[in-house]
N, C-alpha and C positions, 0 to 999 in steps of 0.2 A: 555645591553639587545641587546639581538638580533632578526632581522625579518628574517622568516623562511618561503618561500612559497610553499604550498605544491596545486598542481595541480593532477585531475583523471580524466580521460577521461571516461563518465557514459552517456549510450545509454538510451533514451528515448521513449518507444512505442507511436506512434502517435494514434491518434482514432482508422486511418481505420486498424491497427493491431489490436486493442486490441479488439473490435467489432466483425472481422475474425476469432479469435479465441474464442472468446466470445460471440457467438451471441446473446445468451441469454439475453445478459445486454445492447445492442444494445440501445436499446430505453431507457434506464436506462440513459446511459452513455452521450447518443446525446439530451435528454431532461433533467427532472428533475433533473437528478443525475450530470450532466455536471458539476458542481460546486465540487463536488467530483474528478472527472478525473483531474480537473486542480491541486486540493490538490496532491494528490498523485502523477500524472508524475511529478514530478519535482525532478533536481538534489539533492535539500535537503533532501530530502526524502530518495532515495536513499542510503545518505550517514547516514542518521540516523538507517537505517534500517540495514545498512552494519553493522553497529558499535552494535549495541545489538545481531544483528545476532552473531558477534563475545563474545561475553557477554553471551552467550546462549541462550538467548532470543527469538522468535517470530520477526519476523520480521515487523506485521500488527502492533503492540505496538507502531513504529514510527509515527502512522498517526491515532490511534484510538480516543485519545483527541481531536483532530483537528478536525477530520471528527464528530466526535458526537457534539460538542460545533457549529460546522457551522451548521450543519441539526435541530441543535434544536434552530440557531436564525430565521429558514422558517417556517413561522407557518401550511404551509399548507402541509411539508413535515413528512414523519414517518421514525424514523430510527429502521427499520424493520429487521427482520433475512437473507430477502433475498437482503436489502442496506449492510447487513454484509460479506454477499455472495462477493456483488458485488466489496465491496473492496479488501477483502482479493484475491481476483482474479487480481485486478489489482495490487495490491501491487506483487503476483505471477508472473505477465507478468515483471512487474521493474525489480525481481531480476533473473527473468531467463534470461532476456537481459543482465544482466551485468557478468552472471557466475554461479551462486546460483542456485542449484538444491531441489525440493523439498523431506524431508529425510522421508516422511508419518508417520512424528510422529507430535502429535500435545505436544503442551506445555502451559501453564499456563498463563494466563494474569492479571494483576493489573488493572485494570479497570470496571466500572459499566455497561457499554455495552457489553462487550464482556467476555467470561471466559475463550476459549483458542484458540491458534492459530497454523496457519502451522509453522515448524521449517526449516530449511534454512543449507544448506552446499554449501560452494564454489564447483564446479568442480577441 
């Protein structure tokens, strides 16, 4: 057997991007929803989302389990259409920092919160 390591250098929007371009979710993101932004920026993510994106897939599918199983252990949180908002935006910010354009088609999703999502192309 052999180890293989395989290394990608994957940019990460920090708040005060994602806020700037997002203001709307501003107070989303820097209060209750904070716990959400940390889900989502993160390298794993990324890569999970790179990888269905290439699958054909939706790229929000990477983090939709995650994000709904965390919001519904706060009891005093709702995972709303406009917390749905709120991620698929971020998860948009992830992949337009690493190359990924969005193709304004939406696609399909396996999941009980959500039913479909933005689609995803490399530049």
């Amino acid at each position: 057997m052999k180890i293989k390591m395989f290394t990608k250098e994957i940019y990460i929007p920090e708040m005060k991007e994602f806020t700037a371009r997002y203001p709307q979710f501003a107070g989303l993101a820097k209060g209750e929803g904070k716990f959400l932004f940390d889900i989502v920026m993160k390298p794993e993510t990324f890569i999970q989302a790179m990888i269905l994106t290439e699958y054909g897939m939706p790229a929000v599918t990477s983090v939709a389990e995650l994000c709904y199983n965390e919001a519904k252990k706060r009891k005093t949180f709702k995972f709303t259409p406009r917390v749905k908002q709120f991620i698929g935006a971020m998860v948009g910010l992830l992949m337009s920092a690493n190359g990924y354009v969005k193709t304004g088609r939406k696609k399909s999703i396996i999941h009980r919160a959500y039913t479909r999502g933005e689609f995803y192309v490399k530049k």
